[in-house]
C-alpha positions as CSV (number, residue, x, y, z in Angstrom):
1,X,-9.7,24.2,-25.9
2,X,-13.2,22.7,-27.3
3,X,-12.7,20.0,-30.2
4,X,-15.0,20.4,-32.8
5,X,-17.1,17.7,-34.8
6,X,-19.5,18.2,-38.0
7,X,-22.9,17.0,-37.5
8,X,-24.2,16.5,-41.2
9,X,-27.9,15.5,-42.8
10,X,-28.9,15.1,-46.8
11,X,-29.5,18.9,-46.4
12,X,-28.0,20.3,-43.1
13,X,-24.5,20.7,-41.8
14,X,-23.1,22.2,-38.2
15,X,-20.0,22.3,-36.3
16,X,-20.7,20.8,-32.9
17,X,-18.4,22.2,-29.6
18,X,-16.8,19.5,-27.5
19,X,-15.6,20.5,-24.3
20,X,-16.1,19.1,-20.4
21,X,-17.6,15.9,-22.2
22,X,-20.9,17.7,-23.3
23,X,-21.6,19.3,-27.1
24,X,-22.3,22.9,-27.1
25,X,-24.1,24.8,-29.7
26,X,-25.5,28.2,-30.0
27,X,-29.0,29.7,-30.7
28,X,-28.2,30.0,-34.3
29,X,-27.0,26.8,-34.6
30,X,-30.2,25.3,-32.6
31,X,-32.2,26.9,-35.2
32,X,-30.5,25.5,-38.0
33,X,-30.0,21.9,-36.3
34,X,-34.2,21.7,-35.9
35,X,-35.4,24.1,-39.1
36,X,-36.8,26.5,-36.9
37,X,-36.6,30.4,-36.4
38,X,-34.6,31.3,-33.2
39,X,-37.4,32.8,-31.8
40,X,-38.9,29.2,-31.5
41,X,-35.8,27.9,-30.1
42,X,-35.5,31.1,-27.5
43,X,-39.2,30.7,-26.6
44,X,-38.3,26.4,-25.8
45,X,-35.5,27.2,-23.7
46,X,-37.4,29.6,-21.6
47,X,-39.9,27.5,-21.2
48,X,-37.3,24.6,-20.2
49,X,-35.7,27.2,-17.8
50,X,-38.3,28.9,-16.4
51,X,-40.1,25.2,-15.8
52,X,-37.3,24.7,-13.8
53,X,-36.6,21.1,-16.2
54,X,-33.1,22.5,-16.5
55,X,-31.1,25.0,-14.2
56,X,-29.5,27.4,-16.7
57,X,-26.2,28.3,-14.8
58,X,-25.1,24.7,-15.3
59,X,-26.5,24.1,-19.6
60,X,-25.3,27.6,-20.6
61,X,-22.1,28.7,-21.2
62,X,-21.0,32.0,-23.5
63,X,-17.8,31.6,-25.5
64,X,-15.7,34.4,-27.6
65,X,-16.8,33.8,-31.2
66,X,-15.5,35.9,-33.6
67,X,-18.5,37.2,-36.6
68,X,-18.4,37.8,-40.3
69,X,-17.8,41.3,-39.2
70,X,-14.2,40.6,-37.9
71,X,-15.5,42.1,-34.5
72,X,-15.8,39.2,-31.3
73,X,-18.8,39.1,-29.2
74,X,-19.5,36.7,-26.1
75,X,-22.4,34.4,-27.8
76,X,-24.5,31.9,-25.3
77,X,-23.3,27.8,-25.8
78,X,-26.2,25.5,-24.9
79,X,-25.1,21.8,-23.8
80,X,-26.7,18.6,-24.9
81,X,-29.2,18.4,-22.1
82,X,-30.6,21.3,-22.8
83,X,-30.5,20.4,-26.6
84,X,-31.8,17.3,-25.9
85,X,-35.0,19.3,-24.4
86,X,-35.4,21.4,-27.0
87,X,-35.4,18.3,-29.6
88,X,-38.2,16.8,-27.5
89,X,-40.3,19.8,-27.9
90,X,-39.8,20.6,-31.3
91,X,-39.9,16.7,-31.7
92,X,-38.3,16.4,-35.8
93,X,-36.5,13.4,-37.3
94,X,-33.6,15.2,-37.7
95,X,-33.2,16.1,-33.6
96,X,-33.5,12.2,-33.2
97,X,-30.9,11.4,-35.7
98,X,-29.0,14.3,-33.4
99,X,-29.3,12.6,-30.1
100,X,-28.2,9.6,-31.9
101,X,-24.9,10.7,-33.2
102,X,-24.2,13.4,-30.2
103,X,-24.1,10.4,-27.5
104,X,-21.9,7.9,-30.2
105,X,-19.2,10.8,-30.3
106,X,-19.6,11.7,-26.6
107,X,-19.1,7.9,-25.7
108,X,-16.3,7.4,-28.5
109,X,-13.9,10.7,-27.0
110,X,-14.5,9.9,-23.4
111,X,-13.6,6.3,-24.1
112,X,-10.5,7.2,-26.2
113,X,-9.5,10.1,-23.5
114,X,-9.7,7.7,-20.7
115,X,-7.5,5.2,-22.5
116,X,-4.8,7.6,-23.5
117,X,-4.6,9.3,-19.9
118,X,-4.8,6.1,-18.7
119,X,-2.1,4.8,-20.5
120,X,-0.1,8.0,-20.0
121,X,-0.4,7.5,-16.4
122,X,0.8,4.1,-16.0
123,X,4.2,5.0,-17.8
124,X,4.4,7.6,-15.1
125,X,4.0,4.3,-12.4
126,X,0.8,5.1,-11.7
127,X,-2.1,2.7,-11.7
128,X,-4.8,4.6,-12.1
129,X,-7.3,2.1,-10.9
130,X,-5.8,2.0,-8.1
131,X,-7.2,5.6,-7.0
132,X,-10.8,4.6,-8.6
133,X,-10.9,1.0,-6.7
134,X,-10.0,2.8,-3.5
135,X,-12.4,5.7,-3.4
136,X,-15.4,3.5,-4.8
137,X,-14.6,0.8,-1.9
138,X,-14.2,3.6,0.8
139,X,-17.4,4.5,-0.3
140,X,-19.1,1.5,-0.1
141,X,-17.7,0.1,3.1
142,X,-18.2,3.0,4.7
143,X,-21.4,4.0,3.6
144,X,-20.5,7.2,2.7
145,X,-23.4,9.9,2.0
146,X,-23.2,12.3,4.2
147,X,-20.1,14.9,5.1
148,X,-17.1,12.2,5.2
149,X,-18.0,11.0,1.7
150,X,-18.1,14.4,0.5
151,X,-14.8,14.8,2.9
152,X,-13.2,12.0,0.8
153,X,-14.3,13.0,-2.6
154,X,-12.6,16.3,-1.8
155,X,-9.8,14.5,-1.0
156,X,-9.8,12.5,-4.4
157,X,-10.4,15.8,-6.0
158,X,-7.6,17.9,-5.0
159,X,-5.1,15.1,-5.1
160,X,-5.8,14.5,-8.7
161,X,-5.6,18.3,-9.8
162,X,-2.4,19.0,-7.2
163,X,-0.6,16.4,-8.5
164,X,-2.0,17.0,-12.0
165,X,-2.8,13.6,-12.7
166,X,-4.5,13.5,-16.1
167,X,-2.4,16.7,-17.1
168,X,0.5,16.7,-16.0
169,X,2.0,13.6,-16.7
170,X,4.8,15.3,-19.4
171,X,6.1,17.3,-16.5
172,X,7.1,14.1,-14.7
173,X,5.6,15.8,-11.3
174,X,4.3,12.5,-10.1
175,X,6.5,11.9,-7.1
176,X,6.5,11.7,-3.2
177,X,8.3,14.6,-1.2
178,X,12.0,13.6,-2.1
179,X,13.5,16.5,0.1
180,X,15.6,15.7,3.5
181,X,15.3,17.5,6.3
182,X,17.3,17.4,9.3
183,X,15.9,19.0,12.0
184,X,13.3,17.2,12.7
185,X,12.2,16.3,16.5
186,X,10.8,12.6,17.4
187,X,7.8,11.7,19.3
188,X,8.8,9.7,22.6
189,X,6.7,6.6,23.8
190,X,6.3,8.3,27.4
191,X,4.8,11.8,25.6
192,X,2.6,9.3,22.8
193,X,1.0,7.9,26.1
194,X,0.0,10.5,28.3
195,X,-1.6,12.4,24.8
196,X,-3.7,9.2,24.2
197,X,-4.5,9.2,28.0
198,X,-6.0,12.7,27.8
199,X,-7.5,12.2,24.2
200,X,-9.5,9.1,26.0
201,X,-10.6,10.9,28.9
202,X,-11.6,13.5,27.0
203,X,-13.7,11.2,24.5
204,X,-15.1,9.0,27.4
205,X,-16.2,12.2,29.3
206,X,-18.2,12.7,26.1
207,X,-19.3,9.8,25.0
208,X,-17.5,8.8,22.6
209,X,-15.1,6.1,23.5
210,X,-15.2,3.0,26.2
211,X,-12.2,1.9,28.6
212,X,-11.4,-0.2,25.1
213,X,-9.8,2.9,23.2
214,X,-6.2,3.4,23.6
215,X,-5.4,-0.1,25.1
216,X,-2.3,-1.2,23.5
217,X,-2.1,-4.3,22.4
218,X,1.8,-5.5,22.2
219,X,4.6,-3.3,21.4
220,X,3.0,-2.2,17.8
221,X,3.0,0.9,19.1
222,X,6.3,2.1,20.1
223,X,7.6,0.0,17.0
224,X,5.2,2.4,14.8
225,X,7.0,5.4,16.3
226,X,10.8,4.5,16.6
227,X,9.7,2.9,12.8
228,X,9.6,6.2,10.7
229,X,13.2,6.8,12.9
230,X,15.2,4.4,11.1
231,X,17.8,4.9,9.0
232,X,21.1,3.5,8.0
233,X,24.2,5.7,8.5
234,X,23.1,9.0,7.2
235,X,20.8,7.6,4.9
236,X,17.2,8.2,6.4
237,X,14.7,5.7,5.4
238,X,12.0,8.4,6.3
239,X,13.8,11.8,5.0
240,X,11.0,14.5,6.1
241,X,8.3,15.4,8.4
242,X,5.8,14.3,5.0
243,X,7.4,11.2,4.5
244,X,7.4,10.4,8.3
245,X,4.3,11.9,9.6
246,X,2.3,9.9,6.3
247,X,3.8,6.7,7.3
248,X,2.8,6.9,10.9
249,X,-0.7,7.4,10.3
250,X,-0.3,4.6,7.7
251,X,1.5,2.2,10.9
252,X,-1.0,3.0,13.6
253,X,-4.5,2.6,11.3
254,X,-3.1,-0.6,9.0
255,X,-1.5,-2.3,12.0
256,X,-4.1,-2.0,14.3
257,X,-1.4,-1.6,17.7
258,X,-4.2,-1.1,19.8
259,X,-7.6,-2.5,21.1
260,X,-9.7,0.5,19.7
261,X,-9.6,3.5,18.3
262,X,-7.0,3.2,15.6
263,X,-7.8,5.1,13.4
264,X,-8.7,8.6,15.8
265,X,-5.5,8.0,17.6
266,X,-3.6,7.8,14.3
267,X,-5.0,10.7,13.3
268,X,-4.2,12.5,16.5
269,X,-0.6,11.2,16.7
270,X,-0.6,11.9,13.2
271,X,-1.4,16.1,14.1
272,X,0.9,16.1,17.2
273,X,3.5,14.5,14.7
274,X,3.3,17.7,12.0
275,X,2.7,20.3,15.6
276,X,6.4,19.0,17.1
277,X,7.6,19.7,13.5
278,X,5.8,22.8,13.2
279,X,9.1,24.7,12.5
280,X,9.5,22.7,8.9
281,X,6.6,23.1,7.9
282,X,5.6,25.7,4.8
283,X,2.1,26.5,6.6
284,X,0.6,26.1,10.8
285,X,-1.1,22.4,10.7
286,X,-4.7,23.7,10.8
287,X,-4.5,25.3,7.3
288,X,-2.6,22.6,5.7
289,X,-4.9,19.7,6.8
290,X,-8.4,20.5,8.3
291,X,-11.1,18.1,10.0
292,X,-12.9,16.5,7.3
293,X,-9.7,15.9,5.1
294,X,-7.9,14.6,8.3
295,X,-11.5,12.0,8.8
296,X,-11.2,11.2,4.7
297,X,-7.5,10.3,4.7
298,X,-8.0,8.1,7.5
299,X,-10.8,6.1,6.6
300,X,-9.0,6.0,2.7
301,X,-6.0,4.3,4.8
302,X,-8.3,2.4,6.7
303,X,-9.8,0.7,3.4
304,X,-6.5,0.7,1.7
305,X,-5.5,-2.6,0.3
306,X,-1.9,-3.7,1.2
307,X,-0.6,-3.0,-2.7
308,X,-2.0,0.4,-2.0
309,X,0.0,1.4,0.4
310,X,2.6,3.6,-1.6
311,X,-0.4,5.7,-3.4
312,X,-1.8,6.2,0.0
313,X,1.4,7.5,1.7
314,X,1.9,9.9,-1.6
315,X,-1.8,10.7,-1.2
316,X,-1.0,11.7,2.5
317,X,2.2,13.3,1.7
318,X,0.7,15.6,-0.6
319,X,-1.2,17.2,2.2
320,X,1.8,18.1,3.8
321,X,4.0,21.0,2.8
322,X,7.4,21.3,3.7
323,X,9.3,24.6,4.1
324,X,12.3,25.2,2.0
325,X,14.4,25.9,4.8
326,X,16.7,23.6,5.9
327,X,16.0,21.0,3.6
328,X,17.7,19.2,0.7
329,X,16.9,17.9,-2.4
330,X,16.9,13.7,-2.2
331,X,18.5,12.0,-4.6
């Protein structure tokens, strides 16, 4: 739902939209804000559009507005850019003193929404800058403009509406998978091995490794894998294929068990991990995590700072979807 603030002169007065942190007002409104018939303000904006200075699809939106008449018609919104344009061209004090006040409002709601959904979020346990920090130094370090950064802002993107971060905070949904499940099969060293053996020939035969990937180095391996095993009595430390297969990627990247290629074999152990639990799954592997998300949740793990490491495993988690079956809610 739009908020709505009053714009006001000596001599003039209009309600001004607020909504997806623009203002939005309508033709009849435009000519009211600059004194000047509608058919001056229609013959601007085509102009602006047709100029191609603005794309339309993204300044124009229609909203329900019910008339004087009692009757509701779909009427055309217009956002500040393309108010902004239209001030320029018709160039009056009064669309000045509009600019002015339009960005002091914009600038005082997004400040005051950040601050309460911020606020809101860290009595949930959640640090939000935590999320920002780590996607802008993924960015950076990585030098992400191309396909992975896009990959990882996807990533960013549907963790934060999945989990409902800035909305959903009042239905307490921000948690890790809580359910145990007790069917699930572990990798053994000896299979790990042989995978990683074929995964380098086939990367050598194609370029794209040297006699350096998959070298272990120590047992920080096999200490990754019997790791997300571990339990105490029938407590499991690790209680489902999420929980597990999350915290091995997490092991195999942040520990660095091997001479090269971390974090592609953590990825891949990572896949077999969720394909030998197939059966507790909600959904086959390919269609719960695909290539790019698989490359962005690496390298986020990869940048990760050490107090990150819980929002990264919940991050991963999330990916991961558990079937119902067989499985019990964790205390």
């Amino acid at each position: 739902m739009a908020d709505i603030e009053i714009f006001e002169t000596d001599d003039h007065q209009v309600e001004v939209r607020l909504a997806g942190e623009t203002v939005w007002l309508s033709l009849q409104q435009l000519a009211g804000l600059f004194g000047r018939d509608k058919s001056v303000i229609s013959r601007h904006l085509k102009n602006i559009f047709d100029s191609g200075e603005l794309a339309r699809e993204r300044v124009v939106a229609k909203n329900a507005t019910t008339a004087a008449d009692g009757k509701t018609y779909q009427v055309e919104y217009f956002n500040l850019d393309a108010i902004i344009s239209v001030g320029y061209r018709v160039n009056s004090t009064r669309a000045t003193r509009f600019r002015q006040w339009a960005t002091g409002v914009l600038r005082q709601h997004l400040v005051a929404g950040y601050t309460l959904n911020e606020r809101r979020l860290k009595a949930r346990g959640i640090e939000c800058e935590q999320a920002v920090s780590l996607l802008t130094r993924t960015l950076e370090q990585q030098q992400l403009v191309n396909d992975e950064g896009r990959a990882v802002l996807q990533v960013i993107g549907d963790y934060a509406r999945s989990w409902s971060l800035l909305q959903g905070y009042d239905e307490q949904s921000l948690t890790g998978q809580r359910a145990t499940q007790r069917e699930m099969r572990a990798l053994s060293l000896d299979a790990v091995l042989a995978a990683i053996a074929q995964l380098k020939a086939e990367l050598i035969a194609k370029g794209e490794a040297t006699e350096l990937f998959g070298q272990l180095r120590g047992d920080g391996l096999a200490s990754s894998i019997a790791t997300i095993e571990q339990g105490f009595g029938e407590q499991l430390f690790y209680p489902n294929v999420a929980s597990r297969a999350a915290h091995l990627l997490y092991f195999v990247i942040k520990n660095h068990p091997l001479a090269d290629g971390n974090k592609r074999t953590g990825a891949f152990l990572f896949l077999c991990y969720l394909r030998l639990n197939q059966h507790l799954l909600a959904r086959p592997v390919e269609r719960l995590i695909n290539d790019n998300t698989l490359v962005a949740l690496a390298l986020l793990v990869a940048e990760s700072l050490p107090e990150q490491k819980d929002l990264m495993v919940k991050l991963v988690e999330h990916f991961v979807l558990l079937s119902e079956n067989g499985a019990t809610e964790g205390r």
